[in-house]
DONUBA-367440 format. One line per 2 residues: number of its first residue (from 1); their letters; for each residue x, y, z of C-alpha. Coordinates in pm, 1 decimal, always signed. Layout:
residues N
NUM	a	X Y Z; ...
//
This chain:
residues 474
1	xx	+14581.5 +11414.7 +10035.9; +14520.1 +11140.2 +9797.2
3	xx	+14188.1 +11188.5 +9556.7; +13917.5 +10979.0 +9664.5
5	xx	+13805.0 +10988.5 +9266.8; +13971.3 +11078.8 +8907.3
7	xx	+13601.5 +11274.8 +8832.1; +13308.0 +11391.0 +9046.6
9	xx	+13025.3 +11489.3 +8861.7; +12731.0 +11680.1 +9060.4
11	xx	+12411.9 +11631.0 +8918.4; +12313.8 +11307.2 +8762.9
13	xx	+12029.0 +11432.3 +8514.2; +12108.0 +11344.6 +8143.1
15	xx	+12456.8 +11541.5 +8130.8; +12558.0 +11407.9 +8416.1
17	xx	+12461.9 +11029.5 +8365.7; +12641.2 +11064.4 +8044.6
19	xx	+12910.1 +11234.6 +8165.9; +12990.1 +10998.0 +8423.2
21	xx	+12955.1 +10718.4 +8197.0; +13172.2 +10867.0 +7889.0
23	xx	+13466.4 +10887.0 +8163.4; +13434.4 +10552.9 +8332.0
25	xx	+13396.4 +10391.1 +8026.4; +13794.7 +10486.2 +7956.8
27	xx	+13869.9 +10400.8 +8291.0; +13823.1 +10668.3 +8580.8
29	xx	+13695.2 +10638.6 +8885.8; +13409.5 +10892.6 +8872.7
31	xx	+13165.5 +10971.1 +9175.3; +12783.7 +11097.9 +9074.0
33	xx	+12569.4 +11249.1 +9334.2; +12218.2 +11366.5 +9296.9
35	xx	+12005.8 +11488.3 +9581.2; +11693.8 +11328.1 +9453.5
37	xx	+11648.2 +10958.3 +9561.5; +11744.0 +10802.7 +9186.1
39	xx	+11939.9 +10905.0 +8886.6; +11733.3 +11088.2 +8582.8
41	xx	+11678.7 +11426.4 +8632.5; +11401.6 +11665.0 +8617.8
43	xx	+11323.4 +11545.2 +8255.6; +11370.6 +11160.9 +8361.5
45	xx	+11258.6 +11166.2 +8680.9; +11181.9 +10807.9 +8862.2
47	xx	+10824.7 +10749.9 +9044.0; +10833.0 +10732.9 +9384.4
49	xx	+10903.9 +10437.3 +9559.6; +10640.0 +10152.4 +9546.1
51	xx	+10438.1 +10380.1 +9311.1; +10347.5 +10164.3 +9005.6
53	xx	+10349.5 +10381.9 +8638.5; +10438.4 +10274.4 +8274.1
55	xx	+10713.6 +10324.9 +8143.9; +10579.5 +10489.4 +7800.5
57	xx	+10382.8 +10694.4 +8068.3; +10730.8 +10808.9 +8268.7
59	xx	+10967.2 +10781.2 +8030.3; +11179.6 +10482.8 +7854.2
61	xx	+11485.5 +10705.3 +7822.9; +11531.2 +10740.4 +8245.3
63	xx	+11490.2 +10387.3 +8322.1; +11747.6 +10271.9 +7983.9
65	xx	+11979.5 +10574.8 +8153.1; +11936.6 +10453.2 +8477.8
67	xx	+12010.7 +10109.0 +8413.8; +12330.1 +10180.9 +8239.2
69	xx	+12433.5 +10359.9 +8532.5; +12357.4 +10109.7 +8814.8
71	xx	+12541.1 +9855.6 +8586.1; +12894.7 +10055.4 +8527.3
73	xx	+13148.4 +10101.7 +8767.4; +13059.4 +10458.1 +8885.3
75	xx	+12976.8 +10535.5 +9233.2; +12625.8 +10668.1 +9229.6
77	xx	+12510.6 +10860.1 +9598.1; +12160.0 +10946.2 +9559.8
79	xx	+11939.0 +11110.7 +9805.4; +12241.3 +11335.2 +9914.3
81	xx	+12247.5 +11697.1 +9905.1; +12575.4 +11929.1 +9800.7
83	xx	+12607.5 +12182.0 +10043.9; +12973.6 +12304.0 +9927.6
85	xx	+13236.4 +12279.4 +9643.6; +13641.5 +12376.5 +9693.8
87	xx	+13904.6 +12449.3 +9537.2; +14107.9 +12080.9 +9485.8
89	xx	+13845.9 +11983.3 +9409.1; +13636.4 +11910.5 +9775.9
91	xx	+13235.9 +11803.0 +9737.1; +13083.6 +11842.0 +10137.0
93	xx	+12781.9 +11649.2 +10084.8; +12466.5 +11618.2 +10339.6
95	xx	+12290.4 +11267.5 +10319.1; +12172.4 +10955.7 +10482.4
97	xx	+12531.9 +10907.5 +10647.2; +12569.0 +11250.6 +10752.8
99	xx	+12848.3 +11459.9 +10647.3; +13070.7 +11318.4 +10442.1
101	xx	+13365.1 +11498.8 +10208.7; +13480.4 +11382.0 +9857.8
103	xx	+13760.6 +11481.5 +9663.8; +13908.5 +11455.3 +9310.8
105	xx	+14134.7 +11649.8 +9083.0; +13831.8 +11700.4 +8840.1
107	xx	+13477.4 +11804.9 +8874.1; +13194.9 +11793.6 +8623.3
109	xx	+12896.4 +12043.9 +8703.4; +12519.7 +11945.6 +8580.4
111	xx	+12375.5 +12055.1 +8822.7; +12090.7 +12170.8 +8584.1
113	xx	+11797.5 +12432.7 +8564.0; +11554.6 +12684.6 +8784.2
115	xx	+11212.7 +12718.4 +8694.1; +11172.7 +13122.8 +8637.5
117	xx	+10807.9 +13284.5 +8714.7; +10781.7 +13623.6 +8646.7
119	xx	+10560.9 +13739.1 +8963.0; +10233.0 +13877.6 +8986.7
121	xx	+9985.8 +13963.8 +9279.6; +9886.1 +13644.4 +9414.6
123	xx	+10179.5 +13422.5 +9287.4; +10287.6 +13333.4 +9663.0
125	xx	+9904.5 +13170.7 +9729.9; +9884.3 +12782.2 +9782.8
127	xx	+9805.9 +12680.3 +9510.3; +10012.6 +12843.8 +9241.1
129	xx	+10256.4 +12605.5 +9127.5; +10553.9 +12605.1 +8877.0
131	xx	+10477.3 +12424.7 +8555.8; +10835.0 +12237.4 +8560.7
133	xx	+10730.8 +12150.3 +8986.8; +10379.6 +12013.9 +8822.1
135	xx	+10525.0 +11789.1 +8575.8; +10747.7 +11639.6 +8870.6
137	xx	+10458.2 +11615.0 +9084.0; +10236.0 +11401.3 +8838.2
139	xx	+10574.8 +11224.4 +8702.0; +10716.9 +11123.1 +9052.1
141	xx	+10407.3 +11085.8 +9257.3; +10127.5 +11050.5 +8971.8
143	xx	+9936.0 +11356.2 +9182.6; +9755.3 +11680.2 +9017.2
145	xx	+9874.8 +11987.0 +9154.5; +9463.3 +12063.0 +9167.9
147	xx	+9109.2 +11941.2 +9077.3; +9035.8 +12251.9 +8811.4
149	xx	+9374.5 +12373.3 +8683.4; +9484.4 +12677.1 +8481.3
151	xx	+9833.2 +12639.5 +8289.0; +10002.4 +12964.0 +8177.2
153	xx	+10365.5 +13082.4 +8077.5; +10517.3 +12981.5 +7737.1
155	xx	+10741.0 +12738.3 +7566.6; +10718.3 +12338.3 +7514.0
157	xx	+10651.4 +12292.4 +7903.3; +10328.0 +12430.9 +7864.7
159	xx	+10214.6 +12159.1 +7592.6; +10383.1 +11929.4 +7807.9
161	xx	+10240.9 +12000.6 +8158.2; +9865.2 +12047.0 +7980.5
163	xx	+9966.5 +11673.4 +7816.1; +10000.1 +11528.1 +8103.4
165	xx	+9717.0 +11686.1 +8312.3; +9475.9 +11567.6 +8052.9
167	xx	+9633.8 +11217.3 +8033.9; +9622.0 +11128.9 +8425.2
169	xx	+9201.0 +11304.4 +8411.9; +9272.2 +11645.9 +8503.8
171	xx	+9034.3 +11960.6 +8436.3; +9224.5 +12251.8 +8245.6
173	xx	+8990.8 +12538.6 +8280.0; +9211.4 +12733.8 +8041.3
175	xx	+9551.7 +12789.3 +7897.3; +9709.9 +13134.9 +7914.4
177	xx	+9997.1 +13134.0 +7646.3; +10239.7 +13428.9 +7633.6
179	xx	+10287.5 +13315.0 +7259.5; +10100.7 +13343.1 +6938.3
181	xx	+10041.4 +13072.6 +6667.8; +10237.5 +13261.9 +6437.5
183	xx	+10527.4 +13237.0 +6720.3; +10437.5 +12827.7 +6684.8
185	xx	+10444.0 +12839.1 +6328.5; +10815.2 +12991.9 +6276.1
187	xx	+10956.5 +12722.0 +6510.9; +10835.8 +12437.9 +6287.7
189	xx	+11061.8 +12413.0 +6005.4; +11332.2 +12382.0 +6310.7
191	xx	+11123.7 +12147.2 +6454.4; +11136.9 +11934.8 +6154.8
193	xx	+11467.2 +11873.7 +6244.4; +11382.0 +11644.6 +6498.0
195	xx	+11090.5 +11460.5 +6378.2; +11041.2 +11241.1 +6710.8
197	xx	+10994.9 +11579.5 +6926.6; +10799.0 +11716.4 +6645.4
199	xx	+10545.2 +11434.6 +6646.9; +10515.8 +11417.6 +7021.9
201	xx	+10433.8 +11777.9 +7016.6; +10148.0 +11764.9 +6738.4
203	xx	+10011.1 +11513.0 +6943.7; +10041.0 +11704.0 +7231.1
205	xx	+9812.2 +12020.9 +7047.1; +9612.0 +11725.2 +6906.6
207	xx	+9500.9 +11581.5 +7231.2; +9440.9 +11921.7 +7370.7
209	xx	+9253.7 +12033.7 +7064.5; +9019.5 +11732.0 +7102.1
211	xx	+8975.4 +11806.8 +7459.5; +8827.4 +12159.2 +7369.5
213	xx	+9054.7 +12307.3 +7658.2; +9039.8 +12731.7 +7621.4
215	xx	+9355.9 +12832.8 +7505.9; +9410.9 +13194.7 +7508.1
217	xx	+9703.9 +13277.1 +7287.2; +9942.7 +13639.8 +7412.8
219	xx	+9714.5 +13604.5 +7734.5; +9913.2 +13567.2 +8110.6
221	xx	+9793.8 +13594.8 +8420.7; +9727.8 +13945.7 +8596.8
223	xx	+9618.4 +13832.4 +8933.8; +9550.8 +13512.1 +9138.0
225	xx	+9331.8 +13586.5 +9486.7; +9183.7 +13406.4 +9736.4
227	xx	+9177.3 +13392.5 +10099.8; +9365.5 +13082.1 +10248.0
229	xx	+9484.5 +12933.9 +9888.4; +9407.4 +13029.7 +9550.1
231	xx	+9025.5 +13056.5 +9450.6; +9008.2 +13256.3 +9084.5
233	xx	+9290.3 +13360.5 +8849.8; +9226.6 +13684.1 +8603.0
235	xx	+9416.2 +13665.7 +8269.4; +9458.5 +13917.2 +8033.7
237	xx	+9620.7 +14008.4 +7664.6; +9914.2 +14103.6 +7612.9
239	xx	+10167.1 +14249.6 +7317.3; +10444.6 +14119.9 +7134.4
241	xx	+10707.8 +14147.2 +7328.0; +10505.8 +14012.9 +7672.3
243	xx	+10383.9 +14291.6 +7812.9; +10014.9 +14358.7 +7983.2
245	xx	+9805.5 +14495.3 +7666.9; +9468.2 +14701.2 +7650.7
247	xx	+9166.1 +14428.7 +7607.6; +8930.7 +14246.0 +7787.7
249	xx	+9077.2 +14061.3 +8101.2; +8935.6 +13695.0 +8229.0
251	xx	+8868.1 +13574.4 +8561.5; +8818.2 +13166.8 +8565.8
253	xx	+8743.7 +13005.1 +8928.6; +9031.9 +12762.3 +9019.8
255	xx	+9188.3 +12550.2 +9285.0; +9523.6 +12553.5 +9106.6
257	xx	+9703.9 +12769.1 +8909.2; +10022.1 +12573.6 +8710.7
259	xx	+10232.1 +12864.0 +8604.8; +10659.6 +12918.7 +8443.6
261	xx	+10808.9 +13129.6 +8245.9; +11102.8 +12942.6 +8155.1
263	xx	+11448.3 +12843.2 +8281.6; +11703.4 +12986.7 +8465.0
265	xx	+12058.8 +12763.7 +8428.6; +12205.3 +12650.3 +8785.9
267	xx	+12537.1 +12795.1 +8747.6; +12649.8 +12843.8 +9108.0
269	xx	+12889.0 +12587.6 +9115.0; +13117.7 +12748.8 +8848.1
271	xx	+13056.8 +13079.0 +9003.3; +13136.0 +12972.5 +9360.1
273	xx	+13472.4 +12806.3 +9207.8; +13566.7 +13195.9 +9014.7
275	xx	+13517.0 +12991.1 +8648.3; +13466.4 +13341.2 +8360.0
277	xx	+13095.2 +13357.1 +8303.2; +12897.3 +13527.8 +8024.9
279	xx	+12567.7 +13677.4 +8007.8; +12341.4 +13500.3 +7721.5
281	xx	+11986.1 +13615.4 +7749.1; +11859.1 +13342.7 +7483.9
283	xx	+12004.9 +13017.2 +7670.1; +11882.1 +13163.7 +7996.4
285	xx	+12104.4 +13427.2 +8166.6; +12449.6 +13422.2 +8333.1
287	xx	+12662.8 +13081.7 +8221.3; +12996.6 +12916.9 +8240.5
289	xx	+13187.8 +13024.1 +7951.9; +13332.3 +12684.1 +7803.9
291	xx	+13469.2 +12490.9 +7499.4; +13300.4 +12282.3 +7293.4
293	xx	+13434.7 +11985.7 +7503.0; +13288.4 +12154.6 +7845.5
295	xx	+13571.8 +12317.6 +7977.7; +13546.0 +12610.9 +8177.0
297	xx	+13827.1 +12858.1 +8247.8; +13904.4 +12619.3 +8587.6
299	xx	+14132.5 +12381.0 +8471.3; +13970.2 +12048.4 +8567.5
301	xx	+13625.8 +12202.9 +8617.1; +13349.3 +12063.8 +8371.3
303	xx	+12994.4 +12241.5 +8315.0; +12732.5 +12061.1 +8079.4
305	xx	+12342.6 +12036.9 +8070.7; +12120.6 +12330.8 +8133.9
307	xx	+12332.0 +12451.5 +8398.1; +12568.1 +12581.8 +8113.4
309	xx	+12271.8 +12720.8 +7893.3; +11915.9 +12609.8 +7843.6
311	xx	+11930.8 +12349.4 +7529.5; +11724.7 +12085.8 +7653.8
313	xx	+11751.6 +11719.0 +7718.4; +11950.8 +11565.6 +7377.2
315	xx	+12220.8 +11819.4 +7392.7; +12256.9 +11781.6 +7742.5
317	xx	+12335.9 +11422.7 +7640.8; +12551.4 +11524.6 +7421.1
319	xx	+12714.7 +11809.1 +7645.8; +12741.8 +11508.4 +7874.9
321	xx	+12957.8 +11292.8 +7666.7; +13155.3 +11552.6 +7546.0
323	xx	+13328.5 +11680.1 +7878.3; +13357.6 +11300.3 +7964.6
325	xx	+13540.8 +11226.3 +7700.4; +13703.2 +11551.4 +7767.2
327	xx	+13818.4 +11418.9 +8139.8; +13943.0 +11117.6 +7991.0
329	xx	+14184.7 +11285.3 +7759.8; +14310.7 +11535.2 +8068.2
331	xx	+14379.2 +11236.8 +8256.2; +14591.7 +11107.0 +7974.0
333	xx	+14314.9 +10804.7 +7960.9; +14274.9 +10831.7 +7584.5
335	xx	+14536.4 +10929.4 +7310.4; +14437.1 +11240.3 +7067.6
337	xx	+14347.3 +11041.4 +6804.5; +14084.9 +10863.1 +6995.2
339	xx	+13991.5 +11160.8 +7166.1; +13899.1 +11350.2 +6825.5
341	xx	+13734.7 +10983.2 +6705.5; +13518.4 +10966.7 +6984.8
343	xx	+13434.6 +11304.8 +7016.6; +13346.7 +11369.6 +6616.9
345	xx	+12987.9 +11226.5 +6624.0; +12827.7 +11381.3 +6949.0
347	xx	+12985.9 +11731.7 +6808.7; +12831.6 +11699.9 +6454.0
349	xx	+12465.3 +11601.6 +6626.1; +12498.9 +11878.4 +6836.9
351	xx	+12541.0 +12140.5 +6591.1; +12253.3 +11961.6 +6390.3
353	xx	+12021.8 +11961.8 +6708.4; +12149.1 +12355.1 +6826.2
355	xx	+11852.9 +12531.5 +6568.7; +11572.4 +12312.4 +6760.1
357	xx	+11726.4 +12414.5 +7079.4; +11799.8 +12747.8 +7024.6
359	xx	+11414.2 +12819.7 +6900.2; +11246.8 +12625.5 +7176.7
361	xx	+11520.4 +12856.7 +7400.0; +11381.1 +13168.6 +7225.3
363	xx	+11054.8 +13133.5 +7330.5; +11124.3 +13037.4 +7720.5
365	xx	+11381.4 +13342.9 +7723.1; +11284.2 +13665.6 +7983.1
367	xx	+11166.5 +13911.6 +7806.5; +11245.6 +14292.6 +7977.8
369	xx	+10895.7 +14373.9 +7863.7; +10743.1 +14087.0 +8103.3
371	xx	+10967.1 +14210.4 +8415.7; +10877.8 +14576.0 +8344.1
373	xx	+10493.0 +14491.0 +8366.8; +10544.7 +14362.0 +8740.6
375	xx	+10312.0 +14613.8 +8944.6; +10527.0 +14821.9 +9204.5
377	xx	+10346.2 +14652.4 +9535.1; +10446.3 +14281.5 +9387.2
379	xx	+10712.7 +14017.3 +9606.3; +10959.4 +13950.2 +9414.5
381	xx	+11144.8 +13809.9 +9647.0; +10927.8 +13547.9 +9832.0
383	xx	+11156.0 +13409.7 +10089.6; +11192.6 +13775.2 +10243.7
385	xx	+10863.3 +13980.3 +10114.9; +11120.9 +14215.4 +9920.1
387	xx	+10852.7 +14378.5 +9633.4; +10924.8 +14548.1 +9331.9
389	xx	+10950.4 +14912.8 +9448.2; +11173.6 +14796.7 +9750.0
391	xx	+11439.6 +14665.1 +9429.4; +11362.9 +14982.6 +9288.9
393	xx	+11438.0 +15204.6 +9525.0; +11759.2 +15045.8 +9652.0
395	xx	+11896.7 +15132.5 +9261.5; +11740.8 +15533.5 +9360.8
397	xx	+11922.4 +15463.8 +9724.3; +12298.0 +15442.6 +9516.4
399	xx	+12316.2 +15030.3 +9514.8; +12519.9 +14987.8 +9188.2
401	xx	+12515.9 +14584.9 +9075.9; +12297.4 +14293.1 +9242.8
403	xx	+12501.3 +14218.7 +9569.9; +12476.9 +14600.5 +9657.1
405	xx	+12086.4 +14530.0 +9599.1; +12081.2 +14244.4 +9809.6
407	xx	+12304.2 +14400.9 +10120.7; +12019.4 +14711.5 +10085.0
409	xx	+11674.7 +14516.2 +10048.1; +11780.1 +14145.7 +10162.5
411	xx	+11668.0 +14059.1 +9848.0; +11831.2 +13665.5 +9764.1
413	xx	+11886.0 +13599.1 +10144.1; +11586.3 +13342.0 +10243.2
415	xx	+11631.3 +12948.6 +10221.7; +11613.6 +12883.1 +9827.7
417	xx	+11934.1 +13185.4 +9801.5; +11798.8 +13369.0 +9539.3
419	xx	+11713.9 +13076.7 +9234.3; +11357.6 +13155.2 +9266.4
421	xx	+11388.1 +13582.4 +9273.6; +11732.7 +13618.6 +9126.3
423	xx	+11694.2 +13658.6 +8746.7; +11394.8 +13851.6 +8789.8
425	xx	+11486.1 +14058.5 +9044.9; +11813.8 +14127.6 +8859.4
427	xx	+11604.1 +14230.4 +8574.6; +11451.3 +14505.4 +8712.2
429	xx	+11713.5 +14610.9 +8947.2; +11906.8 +14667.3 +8580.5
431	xx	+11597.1 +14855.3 +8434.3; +11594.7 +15060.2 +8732.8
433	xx	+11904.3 +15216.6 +8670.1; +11889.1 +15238.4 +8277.7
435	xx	+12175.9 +14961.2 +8199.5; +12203.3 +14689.4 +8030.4
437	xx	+12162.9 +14351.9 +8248.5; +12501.4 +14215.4 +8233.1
439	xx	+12638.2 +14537.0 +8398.3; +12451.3 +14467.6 +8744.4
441	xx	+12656.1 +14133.5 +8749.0; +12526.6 +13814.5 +8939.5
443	xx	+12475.6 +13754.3 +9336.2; +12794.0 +13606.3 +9443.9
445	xx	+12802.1 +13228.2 +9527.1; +12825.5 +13091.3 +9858.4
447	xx	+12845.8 +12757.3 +10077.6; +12589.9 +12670.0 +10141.1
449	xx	+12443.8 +12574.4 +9826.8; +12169.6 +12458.0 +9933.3
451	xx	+11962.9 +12446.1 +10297.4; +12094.7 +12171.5 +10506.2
453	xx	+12035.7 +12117.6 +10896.5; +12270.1 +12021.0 +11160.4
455	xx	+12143.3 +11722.4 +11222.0; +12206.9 +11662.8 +10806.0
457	xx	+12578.4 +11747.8 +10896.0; +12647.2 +11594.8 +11250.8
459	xx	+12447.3 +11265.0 +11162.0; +12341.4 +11045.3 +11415.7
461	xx	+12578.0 +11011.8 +11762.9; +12606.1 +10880.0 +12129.9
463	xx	+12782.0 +11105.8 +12367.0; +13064.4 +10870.9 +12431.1
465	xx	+13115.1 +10891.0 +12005.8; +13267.9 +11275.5 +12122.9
467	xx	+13596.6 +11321.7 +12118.3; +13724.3 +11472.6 +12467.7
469	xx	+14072.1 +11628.6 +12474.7; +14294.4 +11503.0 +12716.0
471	xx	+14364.6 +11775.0 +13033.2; +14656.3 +12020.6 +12989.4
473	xx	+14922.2 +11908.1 +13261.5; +14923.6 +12142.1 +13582.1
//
């Protein structure tokens, strides 16, 4: 079968955009699909349609990304959803049309990041929200997730989300962070490195500093109750290394509760296709093991962006370029000595950006202490009410790595397949049997990646559009 494309990239956040573009530029035919309705990403997410926002507001960097892509010969298919990658490679994609199937002898993965929350009692209540899902509710449809808000996890995303909140007239009651200001302090000569990030943040602690917002520094959240939706959150200290410490505990009446713990990468397309992957707790867990140019261990299979390790938005950019400029050359589009031209700049402002990343990584990383404080009664699994002492009790029960875990508890089985539960839950499944966390391996990947319906797949039809076979003879 003849390819439909030289390069399909899945995913067209930063890495992906760039990707795409890096390729087509030296002359492939490259097909980008994104289930959200435009290109951008998480980070550069578009408003919703007919909803009017700045620019300096949303971001200059998606709409200058955008446009670039809209105006270069790639094939951009928003709003459609990737239900299942092949060997070949074969992209099944759900969307507007119906089914339709793709193929190419090269496929670039960015399909990004997971938000990770590390559960508590009352983390399944309307009303608790991720802290990456509130910064795409207020960037996409200029909506608080709640009247009186309390913001709680650690990293930049908390500065961010509380930013934001503050900027569009939103209450913050308080902010639980699992860090300290010393933990602040260490990142800043790093920081420094990038003195655009590092001003937006000081005027990030500015504005919330002038807004006399509670923050409670090595403070998360104990409990959230209430009877139809979330009514009071109680936050207490807690150590070092994240776990609940002795001290005075604070309840704080709420309507929302804005809460993450990090990133998890989306790495199921490189598992699904058998690429080698390696466990790296500080970039966010299990990732595609790849080159500096992308490359996994697939020939012809690309991953870049978060979904290869948590760096963040610039080095997915870079990432991005990198693996298509790294198509390119295995397509024998570009000779060697414009490959290593080309490729010379984004790799030296990588390794100059890698200390920022790597310390803003740090401090979003799962800490075993944080999983370990999870009380025994707690779902960890939401999509099938599997709780911590189910997990635990499946490693007592003989269940030796995570897809024994799953087959006993059902743990990973409901509609989101395990990206809200799985690093978690494979985090104390490991602790339960006293072994380190890469032994207990990773839930195997399957079609479908994500939930689609029949009608997503048959489209629309009239019952003369069925095929009828013709009668046997008699």
């Amino acid at each position: 079968m003849t390819p439909d494309f030289d390069l399909m990239v899945i995913g067209a956040g930063p890495a992906g955009c760039q990707s795409g573009l890096a390729a087509s530029r030296h002359g492939l035919s490259v097909l980008l699909v994104d289930e959200a309705a435009d290109a951008g990403g998480q980070v550069d997410r578009a408003p919703a349609s007919g909803l009017l926002m700045k620019l300096a507001e949303h971001g200059e960097n998606g709409h200058e990304l955008r446009r670039r892509v809209i105006n270069s010969a790639i094939t951009l298919r928003c709003g459609c959803r990737v239900w299942s990658v092949s060997d070949g490679f074969r992209v099944d994609v759900a969307g507007p049309s119906g089914h339709e199937a793709f193929s190419a002898p090269r496929l670039s993965a960015a399909s990004g990041a997971y938000e990770r929350v590390v559960p508590f009692p009352g983390w399944t209540l309307p009303g608790v929200i991720g802290l990456a899902a509130a910064t795409t509710l207020i960037k996409s449809q200029g909506m608080l997730p709640g009247r009186r808000i309390v913001l709680a996890g650690c990293g930049p995303l908390l500065l961010l989300v509380a930013s934001k909140v503050l900027a569009v007239g939103g209450e913050i009651a308080a902010i639980a962070d699992l860090a300290s200001p010393a933990d602040w302090l260490i990142t800043l000569p790093r920081a420094l490195r990038r003195p655009p990030l590092a001003i937006r943040g000081v005027g990030w602690a500015v504005g919330i500093g002038r807004s006399r917002v509670p923050i409670y520094f090595r403070h998360g959240v104990r409990t959230a109750t209430g009877r139809d939706r979330i009514e009071s959150v109680e936050i207490g200290p807690l150590d070092r290394s994240g776990a609940p410490a002795a001290g005075n505990t604070i309840s704080i009446e709420v309507d929302a509760l804005a809460v993450g713990h990090g990133l998890v990468p989306g790495a199921e397309i490189p598992q699904l296709l058998g690429a080698e992957m390696i466990f790296d707790r500080l970039h966010g867990g299990w990732i595609p093991q790849v080159d500096k140019f992308g490359r996994t261990s697939r020939p012809g299979l690309y991953a870049v962006g978060d979904g290869a390790g948590i760096r963040g938005a610039e080095p997915a950019l870079l990432a991005g370029e990198l693996a298509g400029l790294a198509a390119a050359r295995d397509a024998g589009r570009i000779s060697a000595a414009t490959y290593d031209y080309e490729t010379k700049k984004p790799l030296r402002r990588r390794r100059f950006y890698a200390p920022f990343a790597d310390a803003m990584a740090g401090m979003m990383a799962l800490r075993p202490e944080q999983a370990a404080g999870i009380p025994a009664e707690t779902v960890v699994c939401r999509c099938e009410d599997v709780t911590r002492e189910s997990i635990e009790n499946a490693a007592a029960a003989g269940a030796l790595d995570v897809n024994q875990m799953k087959h006993f508890t059902r743990c990973g089985m409901g509609p989101c397949q395990g990206r809200m539960c799985g690093d978690v839950a494979a985090e104390l499944f490991a602790q339960s049997r006293k072994v380190q966390r890469d032994t207990v391996g990773y839930w195997t990947a399957r079609p479908p990646l994500r939930p689609v319906t029949l009608s997503d797949l048959v489209g629309s039809f009239e019952y003369d559009d069925i095929p009828i076979p013709r009668p046997p003879p008699l």
